[in-house]
gemmi code that builds the backbone of each chain (N, CA, C; Angstrom):
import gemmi

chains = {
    "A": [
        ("UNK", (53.942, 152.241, 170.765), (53.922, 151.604, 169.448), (54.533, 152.522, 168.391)),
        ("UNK", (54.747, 152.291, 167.428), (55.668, 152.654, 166.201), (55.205, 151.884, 164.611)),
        ("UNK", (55.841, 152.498, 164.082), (55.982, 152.534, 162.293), (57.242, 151.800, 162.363)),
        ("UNK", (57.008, 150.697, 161.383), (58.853, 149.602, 161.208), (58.472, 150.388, 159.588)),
        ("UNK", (59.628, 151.058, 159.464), (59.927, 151.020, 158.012), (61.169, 150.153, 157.397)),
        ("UNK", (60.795, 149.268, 156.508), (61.494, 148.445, 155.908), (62.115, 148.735, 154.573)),
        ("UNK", (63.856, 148.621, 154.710), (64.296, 149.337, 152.957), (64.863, 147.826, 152.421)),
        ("UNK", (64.304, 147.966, 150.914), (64.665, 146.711, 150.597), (65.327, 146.772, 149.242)),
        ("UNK", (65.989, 146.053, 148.837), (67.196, 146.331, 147.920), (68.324, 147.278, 148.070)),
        ("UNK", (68.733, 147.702, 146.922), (69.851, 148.879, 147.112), (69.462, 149.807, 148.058)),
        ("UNK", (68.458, 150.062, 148.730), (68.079, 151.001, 149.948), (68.767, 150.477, 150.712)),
        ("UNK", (68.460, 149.184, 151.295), (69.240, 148.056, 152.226), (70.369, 148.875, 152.448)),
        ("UNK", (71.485, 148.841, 151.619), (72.738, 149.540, 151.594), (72.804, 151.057, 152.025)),
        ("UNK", (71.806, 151.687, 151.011), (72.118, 152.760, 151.236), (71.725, 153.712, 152.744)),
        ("UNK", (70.942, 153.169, 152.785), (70.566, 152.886, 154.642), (71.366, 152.664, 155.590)),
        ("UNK", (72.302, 151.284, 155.341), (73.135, 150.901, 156.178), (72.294, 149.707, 157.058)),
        ("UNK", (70.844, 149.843, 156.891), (70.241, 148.794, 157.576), (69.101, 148.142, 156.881)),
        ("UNK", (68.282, 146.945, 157.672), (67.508, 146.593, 157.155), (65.900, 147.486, 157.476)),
        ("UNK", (65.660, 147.925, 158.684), (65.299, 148.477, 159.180), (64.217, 149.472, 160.353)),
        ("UNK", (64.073, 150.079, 160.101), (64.275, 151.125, 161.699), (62.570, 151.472, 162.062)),
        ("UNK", (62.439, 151.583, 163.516), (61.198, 152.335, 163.575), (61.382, 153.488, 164.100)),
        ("UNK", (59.922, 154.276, 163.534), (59.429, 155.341, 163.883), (58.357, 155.568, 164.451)),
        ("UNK", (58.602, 157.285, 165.403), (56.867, 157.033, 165.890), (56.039, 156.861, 164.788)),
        ("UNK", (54.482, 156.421, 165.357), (53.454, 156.993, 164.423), (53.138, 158.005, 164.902)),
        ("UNK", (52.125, 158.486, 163.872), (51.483, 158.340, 162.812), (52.752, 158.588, 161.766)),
        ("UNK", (52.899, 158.129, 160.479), (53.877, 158.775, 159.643), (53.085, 158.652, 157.960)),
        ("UNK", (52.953, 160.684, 157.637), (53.036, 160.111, 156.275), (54.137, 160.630, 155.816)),
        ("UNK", (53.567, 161.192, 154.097), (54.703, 161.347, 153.456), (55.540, 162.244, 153.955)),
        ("UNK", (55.727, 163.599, 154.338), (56.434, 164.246, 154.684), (57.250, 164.057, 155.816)),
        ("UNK", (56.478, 163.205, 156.583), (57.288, 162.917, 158.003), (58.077, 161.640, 157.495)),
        ("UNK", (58.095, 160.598, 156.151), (58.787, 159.784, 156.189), (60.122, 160.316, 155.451)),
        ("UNK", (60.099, 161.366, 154.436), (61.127, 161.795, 154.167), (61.949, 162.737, 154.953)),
        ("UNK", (61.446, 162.990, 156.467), (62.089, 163.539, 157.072), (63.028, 162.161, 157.867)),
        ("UNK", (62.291, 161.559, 158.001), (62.983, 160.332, 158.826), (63.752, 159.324, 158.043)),
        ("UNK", (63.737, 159.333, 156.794), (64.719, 158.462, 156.123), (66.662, 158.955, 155.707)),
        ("UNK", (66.874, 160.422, 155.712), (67.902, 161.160, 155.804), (67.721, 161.289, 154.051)),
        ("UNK", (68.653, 162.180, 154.293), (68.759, 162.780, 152.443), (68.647, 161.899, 151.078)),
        ("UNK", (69.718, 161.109, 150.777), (69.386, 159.804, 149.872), (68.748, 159.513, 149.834)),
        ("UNK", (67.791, 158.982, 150.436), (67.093, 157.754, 150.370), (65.611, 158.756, 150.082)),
        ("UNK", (65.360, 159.954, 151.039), (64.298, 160.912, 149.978), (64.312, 161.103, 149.317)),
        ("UNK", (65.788, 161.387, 148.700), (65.842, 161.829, 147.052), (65.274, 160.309, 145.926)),
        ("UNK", (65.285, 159.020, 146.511), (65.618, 158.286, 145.886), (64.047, 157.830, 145.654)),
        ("UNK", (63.367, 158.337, 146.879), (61.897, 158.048, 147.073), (60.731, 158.753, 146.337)),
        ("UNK", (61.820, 160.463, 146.231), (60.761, 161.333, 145.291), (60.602, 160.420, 143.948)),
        ("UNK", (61.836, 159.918, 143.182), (61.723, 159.276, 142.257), (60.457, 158.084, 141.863)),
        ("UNK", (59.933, 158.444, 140.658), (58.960, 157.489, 140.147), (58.533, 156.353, 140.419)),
        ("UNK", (60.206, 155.875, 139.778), (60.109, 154.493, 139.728), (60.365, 153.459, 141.595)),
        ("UNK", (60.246, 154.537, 142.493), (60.466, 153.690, 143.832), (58.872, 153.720, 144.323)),
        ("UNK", (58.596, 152.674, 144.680), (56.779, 152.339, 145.249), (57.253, 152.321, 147.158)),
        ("UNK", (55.761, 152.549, 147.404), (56.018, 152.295, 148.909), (54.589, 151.605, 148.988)),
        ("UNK", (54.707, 150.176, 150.221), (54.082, 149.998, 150.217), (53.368, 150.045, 152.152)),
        ("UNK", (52.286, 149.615, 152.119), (52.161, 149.876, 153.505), (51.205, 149.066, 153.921)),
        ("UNK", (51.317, 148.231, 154.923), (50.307, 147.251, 156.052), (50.212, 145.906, 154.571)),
        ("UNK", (51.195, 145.851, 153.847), (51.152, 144.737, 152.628), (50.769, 145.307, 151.200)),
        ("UNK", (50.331, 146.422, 151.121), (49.648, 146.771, 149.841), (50.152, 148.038, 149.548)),
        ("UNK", (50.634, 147.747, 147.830), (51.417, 148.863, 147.223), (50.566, 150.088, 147.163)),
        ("UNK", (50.746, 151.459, 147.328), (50.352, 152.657, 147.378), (50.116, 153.272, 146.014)),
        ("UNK", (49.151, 153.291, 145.182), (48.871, 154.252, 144.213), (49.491, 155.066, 144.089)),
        ("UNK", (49.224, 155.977, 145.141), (49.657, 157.257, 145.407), (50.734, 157.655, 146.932)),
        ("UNK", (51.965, 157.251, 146.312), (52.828, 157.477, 147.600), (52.926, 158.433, 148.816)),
        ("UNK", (52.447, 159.554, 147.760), (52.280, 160.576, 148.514), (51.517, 160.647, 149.661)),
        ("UNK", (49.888, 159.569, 149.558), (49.144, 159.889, 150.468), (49.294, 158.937, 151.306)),
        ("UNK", (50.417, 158.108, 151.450), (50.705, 157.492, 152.942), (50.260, 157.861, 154.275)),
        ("UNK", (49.650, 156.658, 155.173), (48.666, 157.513, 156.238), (49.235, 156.244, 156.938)),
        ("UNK", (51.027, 156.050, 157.904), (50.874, 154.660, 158.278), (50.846, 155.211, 160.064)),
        ("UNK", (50.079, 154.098, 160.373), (49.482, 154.140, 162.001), (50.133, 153.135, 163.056)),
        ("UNK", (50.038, 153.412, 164.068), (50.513, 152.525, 165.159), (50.828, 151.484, 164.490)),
        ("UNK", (52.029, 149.795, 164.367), (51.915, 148.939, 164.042), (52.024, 148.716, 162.791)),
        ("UNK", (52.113, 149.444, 161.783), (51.861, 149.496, 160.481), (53.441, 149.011, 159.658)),
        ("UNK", (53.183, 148.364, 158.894), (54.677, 148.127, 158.389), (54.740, 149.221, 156.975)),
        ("UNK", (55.483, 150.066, 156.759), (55.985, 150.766, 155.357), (57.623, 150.330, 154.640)),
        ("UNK", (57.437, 149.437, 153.961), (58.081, 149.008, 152.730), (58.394, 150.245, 152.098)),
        ("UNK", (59.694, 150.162, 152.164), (60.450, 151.041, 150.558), (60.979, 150.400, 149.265)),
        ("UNK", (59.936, 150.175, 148.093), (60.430, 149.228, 147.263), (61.254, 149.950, 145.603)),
        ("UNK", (62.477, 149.668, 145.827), (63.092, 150.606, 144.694), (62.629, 149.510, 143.299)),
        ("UNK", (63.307, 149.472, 142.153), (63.098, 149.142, 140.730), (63.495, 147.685, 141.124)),
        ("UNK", (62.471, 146.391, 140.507), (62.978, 145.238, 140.437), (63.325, 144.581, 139.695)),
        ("UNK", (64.419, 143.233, 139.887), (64.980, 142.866, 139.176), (65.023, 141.206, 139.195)),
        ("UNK", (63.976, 140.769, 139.052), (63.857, 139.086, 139.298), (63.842, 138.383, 137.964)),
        ("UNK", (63.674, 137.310, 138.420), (63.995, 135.516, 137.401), (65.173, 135.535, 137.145)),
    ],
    "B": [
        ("UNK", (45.396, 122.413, 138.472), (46.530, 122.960, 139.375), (47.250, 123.737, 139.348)),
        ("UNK", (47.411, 124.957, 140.439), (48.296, 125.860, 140.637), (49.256, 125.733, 141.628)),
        ("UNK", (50.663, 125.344, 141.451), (51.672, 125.014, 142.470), (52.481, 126.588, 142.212)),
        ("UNK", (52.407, 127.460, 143.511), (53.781, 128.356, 143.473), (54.171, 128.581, 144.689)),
        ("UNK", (55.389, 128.689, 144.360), (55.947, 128.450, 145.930), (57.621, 129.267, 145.424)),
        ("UNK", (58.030, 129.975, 146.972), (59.316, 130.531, 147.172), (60.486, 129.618, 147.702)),
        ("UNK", (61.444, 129.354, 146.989), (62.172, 128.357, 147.574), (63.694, 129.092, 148.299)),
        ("UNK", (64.241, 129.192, 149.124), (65.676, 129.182, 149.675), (66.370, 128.434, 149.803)),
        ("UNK", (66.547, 127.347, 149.058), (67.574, 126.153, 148.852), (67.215, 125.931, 147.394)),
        ("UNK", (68.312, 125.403, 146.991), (69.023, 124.912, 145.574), (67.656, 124.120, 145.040)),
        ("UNK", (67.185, 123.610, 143.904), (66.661, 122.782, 143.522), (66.539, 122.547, 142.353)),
        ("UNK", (65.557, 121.037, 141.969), (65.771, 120.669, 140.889), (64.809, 120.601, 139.557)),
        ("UNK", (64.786, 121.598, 139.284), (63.625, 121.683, 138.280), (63.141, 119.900, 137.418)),
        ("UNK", (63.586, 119.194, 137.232), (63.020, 118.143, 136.717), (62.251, 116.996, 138.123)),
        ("UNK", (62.610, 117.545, 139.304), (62.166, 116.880, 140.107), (60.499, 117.614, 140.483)),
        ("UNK", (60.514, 118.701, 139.810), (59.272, 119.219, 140.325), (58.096, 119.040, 138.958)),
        ("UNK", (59.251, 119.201, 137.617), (58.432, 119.713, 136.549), (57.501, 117.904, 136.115)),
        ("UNK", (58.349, 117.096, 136.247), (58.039, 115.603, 136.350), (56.493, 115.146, 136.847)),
        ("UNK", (56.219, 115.350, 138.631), (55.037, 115.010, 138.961), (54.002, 116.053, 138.595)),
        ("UNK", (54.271, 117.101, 138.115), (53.656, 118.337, 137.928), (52.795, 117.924, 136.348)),
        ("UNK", (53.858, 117.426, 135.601), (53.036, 116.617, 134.238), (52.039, 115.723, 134.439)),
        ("UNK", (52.688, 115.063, 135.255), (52.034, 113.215, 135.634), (50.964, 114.054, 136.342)),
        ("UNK", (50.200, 114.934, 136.908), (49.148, 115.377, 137.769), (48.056, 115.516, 136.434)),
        ("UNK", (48.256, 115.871, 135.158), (47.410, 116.767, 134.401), (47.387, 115.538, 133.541)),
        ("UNK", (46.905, 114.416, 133.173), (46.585, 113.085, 131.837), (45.303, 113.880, 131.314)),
        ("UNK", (45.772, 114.064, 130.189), (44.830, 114.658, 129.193), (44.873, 115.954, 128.516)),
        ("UNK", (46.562, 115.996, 129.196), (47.071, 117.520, 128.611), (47.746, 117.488, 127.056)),
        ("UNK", (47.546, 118.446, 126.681), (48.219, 118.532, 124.819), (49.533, 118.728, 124.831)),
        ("UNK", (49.913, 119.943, 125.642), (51.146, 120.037, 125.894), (51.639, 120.008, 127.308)),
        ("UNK", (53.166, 120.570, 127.626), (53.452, 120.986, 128.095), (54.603, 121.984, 128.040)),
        ("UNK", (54.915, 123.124, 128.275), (56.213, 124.293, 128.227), (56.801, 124.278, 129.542)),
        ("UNK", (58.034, 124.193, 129.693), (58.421, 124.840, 130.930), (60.235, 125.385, 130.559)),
        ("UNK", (60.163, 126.820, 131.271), (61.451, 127.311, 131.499), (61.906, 127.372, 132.137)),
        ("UNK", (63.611, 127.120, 132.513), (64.208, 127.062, 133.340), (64.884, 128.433, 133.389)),
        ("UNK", (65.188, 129.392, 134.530), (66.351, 130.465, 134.147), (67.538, 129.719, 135.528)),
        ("UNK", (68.746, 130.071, 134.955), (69.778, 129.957, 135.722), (71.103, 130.637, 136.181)),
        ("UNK", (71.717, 130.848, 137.113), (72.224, 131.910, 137.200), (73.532, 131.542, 135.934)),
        ("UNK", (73.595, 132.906, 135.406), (74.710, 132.463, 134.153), (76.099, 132.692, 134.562)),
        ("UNK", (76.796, 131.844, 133.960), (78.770, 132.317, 134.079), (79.400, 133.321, 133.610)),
        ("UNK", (78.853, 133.449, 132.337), (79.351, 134.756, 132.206), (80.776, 134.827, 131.761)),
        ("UNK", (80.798, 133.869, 130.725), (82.734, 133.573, 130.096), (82.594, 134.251, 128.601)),
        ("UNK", (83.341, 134.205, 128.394), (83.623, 134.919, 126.898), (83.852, 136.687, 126.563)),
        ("UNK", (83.857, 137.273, 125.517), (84.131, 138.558, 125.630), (83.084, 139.408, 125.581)),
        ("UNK", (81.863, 138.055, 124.436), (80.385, 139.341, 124.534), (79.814, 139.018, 125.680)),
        ("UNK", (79.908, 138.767, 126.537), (78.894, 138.724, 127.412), (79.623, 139.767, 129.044)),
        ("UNK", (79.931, 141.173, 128.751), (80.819, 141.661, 129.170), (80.187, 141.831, 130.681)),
        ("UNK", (78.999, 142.078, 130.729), (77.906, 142.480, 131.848), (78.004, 141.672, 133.005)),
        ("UNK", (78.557, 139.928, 132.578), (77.996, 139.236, 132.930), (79.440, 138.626, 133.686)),
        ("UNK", (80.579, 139.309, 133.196), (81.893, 138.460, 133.748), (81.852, 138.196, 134.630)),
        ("UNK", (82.488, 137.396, 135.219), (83.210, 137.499, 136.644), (82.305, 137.196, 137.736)),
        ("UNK", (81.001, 137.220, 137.091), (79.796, 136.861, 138.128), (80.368, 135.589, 139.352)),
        ("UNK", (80.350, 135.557, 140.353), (80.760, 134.333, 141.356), (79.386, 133.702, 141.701)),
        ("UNK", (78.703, 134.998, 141.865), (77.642, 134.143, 142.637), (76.091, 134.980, 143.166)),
        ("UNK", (75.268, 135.173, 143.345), (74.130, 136.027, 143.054), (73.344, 135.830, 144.399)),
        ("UNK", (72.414, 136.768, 144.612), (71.396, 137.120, 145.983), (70.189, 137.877, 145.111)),
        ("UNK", (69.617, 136.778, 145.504), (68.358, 137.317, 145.519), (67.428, 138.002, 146.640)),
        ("UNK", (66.734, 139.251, 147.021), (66.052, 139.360, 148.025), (64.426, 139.211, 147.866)),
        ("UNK", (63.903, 139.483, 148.689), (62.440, 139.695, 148.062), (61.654, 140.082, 150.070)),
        ("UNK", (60.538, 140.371, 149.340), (59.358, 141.335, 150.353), (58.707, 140.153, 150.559)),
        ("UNK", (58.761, 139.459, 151.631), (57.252, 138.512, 152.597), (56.221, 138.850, 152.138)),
        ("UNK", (55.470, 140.029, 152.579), (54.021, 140.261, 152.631), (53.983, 140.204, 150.951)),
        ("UNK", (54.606, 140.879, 150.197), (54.340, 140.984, 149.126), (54.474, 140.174, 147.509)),
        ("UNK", (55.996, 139.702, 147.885), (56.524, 138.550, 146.493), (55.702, 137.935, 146.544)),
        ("UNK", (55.180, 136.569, 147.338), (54.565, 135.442, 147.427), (53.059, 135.416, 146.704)),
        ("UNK", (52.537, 136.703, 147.198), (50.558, 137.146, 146.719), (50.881, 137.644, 145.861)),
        ("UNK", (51.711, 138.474, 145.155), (51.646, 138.825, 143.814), (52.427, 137.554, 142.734)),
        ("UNK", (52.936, 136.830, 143.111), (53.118, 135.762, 142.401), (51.826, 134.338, 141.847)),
        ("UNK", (51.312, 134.721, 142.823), (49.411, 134.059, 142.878), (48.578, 134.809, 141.891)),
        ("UNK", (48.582, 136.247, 142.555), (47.749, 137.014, 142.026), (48.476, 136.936, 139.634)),
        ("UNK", (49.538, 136.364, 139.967), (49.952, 136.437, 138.626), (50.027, 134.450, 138.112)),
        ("UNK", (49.954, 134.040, 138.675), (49.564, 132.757, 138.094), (48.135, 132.882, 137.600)),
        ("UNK", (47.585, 133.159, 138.954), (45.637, 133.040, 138.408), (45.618, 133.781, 137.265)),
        ("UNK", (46.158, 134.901, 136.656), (45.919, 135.568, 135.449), (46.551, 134.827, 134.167)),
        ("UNK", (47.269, 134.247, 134.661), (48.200, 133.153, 133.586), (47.160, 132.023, 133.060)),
        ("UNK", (46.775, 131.625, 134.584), (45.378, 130.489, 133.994), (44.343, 130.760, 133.574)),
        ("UNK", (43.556, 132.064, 133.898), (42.749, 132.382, 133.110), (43.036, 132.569, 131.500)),
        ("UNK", (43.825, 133.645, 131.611), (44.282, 134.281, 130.065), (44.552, 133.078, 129.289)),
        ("UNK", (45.468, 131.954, 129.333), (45.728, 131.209, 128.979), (44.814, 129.244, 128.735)),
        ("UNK", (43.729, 129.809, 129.411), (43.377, 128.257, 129.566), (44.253, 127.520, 129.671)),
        ("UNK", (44.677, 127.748, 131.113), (45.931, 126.722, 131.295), (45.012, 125.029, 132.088)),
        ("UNK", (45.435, 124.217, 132.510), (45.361, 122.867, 133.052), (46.150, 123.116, 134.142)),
        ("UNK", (47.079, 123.882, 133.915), (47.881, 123.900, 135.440), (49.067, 124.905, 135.344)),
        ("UNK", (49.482, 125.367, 136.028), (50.539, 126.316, 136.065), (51.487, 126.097, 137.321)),
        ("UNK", (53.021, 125.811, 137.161), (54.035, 125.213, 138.243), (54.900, 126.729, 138.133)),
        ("UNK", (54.869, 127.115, 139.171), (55.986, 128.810, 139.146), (56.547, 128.489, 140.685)),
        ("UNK", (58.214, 128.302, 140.436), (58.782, 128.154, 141.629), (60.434, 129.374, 141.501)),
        ("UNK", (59.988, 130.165, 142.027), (61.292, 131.086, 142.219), (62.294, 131.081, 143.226)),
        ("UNK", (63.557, 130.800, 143.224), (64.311, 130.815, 144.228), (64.330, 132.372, 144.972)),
        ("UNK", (64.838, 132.297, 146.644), (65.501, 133.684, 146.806), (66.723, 133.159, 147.666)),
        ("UNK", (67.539, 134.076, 148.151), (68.881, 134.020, 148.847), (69.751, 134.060, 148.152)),
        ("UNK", (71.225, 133.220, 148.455), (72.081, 133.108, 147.423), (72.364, 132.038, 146.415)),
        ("UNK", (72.846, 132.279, 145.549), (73.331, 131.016, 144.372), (74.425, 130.984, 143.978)),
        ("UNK", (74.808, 129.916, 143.348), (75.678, 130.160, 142.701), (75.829, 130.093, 140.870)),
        ("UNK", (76.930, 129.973, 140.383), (76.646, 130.261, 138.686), (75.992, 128.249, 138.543)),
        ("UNK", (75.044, 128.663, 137.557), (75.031, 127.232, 137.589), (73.542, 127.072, 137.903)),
        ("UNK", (73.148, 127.519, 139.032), (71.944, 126.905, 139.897), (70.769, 127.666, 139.203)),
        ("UNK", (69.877, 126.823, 139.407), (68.029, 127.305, 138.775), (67.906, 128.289, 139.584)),
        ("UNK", (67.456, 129.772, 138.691), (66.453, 130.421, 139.950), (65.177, 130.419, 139.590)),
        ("UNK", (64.788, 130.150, 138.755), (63.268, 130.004, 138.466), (63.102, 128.876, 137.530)),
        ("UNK", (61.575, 128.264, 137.434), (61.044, 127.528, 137.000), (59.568, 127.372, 136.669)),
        ("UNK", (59.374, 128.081, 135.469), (57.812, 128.394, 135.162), (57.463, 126.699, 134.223)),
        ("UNK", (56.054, 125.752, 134.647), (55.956, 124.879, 133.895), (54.061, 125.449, 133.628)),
        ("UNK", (53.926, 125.107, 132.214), (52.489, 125.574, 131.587), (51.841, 124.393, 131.273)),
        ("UNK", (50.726, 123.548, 131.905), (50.297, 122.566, 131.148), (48.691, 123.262, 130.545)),
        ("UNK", (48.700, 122.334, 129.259), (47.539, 123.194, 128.691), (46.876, 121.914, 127.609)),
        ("UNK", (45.582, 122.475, 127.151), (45.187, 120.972, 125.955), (45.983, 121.642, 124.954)),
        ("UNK", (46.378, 122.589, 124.363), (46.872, 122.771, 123.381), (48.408, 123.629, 123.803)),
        ("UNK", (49.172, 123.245, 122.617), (50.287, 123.997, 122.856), (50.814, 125.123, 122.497)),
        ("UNK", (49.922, 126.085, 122.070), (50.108, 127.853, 121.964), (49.838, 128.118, 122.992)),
        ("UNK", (48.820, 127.972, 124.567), (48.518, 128.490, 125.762), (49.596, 127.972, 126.400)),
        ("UNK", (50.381, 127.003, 126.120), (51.189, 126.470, 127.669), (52.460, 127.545, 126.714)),
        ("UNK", (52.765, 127.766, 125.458), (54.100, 128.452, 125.164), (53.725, 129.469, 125.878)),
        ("UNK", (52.567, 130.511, 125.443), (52.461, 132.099, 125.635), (52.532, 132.125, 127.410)),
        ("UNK", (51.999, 130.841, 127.806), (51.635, 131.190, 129.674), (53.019, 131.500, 129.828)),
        ("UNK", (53.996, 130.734, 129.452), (55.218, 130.793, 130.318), (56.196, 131.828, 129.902)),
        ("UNK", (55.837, 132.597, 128.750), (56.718, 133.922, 128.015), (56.040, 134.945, 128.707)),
        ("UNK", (54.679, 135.140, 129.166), (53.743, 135.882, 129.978), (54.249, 136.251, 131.182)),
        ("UNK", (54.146, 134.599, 131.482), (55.052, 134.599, 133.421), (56.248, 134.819, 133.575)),
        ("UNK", (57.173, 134.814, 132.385), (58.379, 135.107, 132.432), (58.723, 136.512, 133.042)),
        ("UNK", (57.726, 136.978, 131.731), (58.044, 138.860, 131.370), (57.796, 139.358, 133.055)),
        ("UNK", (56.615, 138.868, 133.377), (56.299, 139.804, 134.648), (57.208, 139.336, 135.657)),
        ("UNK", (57.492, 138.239, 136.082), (58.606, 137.946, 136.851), (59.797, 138.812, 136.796)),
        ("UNK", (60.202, 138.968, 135.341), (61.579, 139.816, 135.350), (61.312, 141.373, 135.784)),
        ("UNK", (60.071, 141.875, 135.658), (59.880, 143.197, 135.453), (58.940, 144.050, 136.276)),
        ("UNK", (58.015, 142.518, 137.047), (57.092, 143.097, 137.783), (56.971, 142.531, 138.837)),
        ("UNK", (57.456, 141.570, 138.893), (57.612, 140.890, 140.159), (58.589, 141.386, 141.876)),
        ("UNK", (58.006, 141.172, 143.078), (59.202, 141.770, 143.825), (60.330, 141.164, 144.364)),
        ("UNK", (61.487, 141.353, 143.629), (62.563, 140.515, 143.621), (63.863, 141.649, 143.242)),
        ("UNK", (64.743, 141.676, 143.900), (66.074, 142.366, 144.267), (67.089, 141.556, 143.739)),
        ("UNK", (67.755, 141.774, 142.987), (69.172, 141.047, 142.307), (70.313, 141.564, 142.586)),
        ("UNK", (71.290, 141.016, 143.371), (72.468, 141.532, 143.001), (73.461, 140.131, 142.917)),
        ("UNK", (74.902, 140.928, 142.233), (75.808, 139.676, 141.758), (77.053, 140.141, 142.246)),
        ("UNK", (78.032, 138.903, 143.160), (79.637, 139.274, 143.477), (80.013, 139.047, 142.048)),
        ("UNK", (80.835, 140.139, 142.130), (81.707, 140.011, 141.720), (83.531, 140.345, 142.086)),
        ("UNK", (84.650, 140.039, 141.487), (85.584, 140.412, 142.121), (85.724, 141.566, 143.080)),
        ("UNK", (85.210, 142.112, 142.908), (85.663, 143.605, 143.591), (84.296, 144.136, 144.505)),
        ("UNK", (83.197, 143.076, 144.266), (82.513, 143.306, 145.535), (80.884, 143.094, 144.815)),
        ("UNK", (79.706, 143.164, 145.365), (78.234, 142.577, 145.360), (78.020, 144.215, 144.456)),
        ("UNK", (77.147, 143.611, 143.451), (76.553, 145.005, 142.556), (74.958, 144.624, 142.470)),
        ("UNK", (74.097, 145.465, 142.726), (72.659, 145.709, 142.590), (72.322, 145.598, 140.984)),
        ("UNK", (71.540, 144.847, 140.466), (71.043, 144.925, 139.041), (70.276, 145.926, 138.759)),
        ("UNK", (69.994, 146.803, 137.744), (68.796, 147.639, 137.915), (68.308, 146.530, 136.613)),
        ("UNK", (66.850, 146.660, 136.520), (66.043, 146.383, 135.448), (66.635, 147.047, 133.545)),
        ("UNK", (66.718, 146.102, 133.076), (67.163, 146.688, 131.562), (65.436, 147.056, 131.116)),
        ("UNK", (66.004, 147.802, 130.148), (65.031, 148.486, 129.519), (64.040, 147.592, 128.424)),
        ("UNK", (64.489, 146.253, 127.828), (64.189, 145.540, 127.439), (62.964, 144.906, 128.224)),
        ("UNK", (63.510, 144.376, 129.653), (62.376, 143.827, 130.126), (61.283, 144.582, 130.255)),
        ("UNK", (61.205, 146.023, 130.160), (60.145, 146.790, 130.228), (59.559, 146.411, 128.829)),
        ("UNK", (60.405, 146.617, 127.862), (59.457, 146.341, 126.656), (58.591, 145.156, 126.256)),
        ("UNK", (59.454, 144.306, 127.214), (59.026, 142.641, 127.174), (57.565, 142.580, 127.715)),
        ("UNK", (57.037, 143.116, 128.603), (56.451, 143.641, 129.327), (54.987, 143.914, 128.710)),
        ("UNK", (55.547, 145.001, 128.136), (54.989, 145.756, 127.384), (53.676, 145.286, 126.635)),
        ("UNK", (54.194, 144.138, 126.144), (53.903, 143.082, 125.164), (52.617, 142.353, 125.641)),
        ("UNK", (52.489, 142.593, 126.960), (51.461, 141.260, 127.151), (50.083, 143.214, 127.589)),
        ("UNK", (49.735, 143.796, 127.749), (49.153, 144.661, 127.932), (48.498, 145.426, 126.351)),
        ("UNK", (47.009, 145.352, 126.792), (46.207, 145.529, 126.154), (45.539, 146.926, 125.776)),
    ],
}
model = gemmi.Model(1)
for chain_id, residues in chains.items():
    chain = gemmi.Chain(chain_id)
    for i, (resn, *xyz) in enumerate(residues, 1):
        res = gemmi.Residue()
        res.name, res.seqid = resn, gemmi.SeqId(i, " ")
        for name, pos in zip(("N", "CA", "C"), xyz):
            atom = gemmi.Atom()
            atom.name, atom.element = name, gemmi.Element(name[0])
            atom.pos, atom.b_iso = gemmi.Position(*pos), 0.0
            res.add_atom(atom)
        chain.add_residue(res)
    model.add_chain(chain)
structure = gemmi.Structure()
structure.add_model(model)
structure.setup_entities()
């Protein structure tokens, strides 16, 4: 089993995919190892949320995702 | 009544906003806004040229329950009678509805403010991804700074 991390918006792109799994367990440090340079840099940033198993993270940092777990990368939105 | 729903095909805001009235007899008012994707002709509207045609994305687990979780606050805050919030996602073109907030209420200051309320957070807080072709290829929107302030506005 594995971690699906999902990039959505301009990540999408900057990724190149929609996206990828990883082993678990993954938190924060192991997800910015596994996302490649950009997209950490883009994650340290404020304004990008992560969310995980459906529910946005307070605190990004303390990401704890497990076997099965889906982690969302959600950059700045732009709807209606 | 609370109708919200994600749509991926074209539609017609008077076909929804119509039985959505006729449900509520005994309402004072009603508000509803339409947004649509714009053309984007002329010289001030420089941002907006050339637009062909627009994509919307959005998050499953997440757009849909926070769009709930933001009606029910609409009907409370507002003493609404009913609240109709239908957002498109995928692609469009210039021309086509992507959203459609309708407010029924006994009076008509709760059905205006519900739908300037639901607006703001839609544009600013909602999870929804914009981008627009244009000639030379698909561009990502970031959020203007405005809608933050718009925002702003409804927080206590």
């Amino acid at each position: 089993m594995a971690v699906k991390i999902i990039f959505l918006g301009p990540l999408r792109d900057m990724a190149g995919m929609d996206s990828t799994q990883v082993e678990a367990p993954l938190d924060w440090a192991r997800l910015l190892k596994a996302v490649g340079e950009d997209i950490a840099a883009q994650l340290q940033e404020e304004r990008v949320n992560i969310a995980c198993g459906g529910r946005v993270l307070s605190d990004k940092t303390e990401l704890q995702a497990s076997d099965g777990d889906e982690v969302a990368l959600l950059p700045p939105v732009s709807g209606g | 009544m609370k109708d919200v729903r994600l749509l991926t095909e074209m539609f017609i805001p008077g076909a929804l906003v119509g039985p959505f009235t006729q449900a509520h007899p005994g309402l004072g008012g009603v508000c509803t806004f339409v947004g649509e994707v714009r053309g984007g002709e002329g010289q001030d509207a420089k941002d907006d040229w050339g637009v062909e045609a627009l994509e919307l994305s959005h998050y499953e687990p997440l757009t849909l329950p926070t769009m709930e979780t933001l009606a029910d606050s609409a009907i409370e805050r507002f003493d609404l009678m009913g609240l109709l919030m239908v957002h498109r996602v995928g692609k469009m073109r210039v021309g086509e509805p992507i959203v459609c907030v309708s407010a029924a209420a006994r009076h008509r200051r709760g059905a205006i403010d519900a739908v300037d309320f639901c607006m703001d957070h839609l544009k600013a807080a909602a999870w929804f991804w914009k981008r627009e072709k244009r000639a030379d290829g698909w561009h990502w929107i970031e959020p203007r700074s405005d809608d933050y302030a718009d925002l702003a506005r409804w927080s206590e």
